[in-house]
C-alpha positions as CSV (number, residue, x, y, z in Angstrom):
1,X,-54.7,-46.9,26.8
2,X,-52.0,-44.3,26.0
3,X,-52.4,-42.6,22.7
4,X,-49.7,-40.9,20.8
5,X,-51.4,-37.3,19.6
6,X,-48.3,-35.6,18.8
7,X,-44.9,-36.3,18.5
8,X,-43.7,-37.8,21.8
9,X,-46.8,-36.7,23.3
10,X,-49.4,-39.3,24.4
11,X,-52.5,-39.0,26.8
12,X,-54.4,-41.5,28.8
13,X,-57.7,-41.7,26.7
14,X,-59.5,-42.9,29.7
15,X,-59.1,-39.2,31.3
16,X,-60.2,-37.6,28.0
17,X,-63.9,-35.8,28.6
18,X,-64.6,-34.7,25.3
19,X,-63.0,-33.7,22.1
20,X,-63.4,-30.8,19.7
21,X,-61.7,-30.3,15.6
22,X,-60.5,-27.2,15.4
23,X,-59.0,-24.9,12.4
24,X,-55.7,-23.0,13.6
25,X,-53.4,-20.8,11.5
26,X,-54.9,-23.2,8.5
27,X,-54.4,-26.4,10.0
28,X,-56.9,-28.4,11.6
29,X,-55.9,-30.1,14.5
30,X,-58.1,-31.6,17.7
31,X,-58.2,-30.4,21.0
32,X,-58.1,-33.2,23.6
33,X,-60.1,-32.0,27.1
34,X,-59.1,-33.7,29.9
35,X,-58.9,-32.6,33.6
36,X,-55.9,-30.0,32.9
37,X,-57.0,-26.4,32.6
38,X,-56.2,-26.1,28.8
39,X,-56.8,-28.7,26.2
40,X,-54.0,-30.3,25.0
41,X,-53.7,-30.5,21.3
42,X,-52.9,-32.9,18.5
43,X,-50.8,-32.6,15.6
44,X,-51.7,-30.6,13.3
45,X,-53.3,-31.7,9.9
46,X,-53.4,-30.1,6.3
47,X,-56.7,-31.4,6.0
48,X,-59.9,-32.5,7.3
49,X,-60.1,-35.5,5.9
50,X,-56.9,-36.6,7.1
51,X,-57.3,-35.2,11.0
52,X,-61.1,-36.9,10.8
53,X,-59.3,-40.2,9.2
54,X,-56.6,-39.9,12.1
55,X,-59.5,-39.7,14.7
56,X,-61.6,-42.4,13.3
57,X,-58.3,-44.8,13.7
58,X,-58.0,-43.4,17.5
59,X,-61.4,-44.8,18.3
60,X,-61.3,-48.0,16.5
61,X,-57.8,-49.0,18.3
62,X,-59.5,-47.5,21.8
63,X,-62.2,-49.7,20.9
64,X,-61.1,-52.7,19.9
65,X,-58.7,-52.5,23.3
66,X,-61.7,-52.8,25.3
67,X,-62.6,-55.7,24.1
């Protein structure tokens, strides 16, 4: 399943290995780690809530897919 993380910017979640909240220039945002040297990151978010909220919804809709 291809998941939007970004604007115009999706990823194959099957190919992600592990993922990591981060806090940049005030802004938390997730790092994505998949076989490319860096990790490719999401949007940013103002706060945690809402980047942990965002992430939550990710892994319900991966999921649910599955089934």
């Amino acid at each position: 399943m291809f998941q939007e993380i970004d604007e115009n910017f999706y990823i194959f979640l099957n190919n992600v290995a592990g993922v990591k909240l981060i806090k940049e220039n005030d802004k938390y945002i997730w790092l994505f780690y998949t076989n490319h040297p860096e990790p490719l990151k999401s949007k940013p978010f103002d706060t945690k809530e809402d980047a942990v909220i965002w992430f939550k919804n990710i892994k319900y809709n991966f999921y649910r897919s599955k089934e």
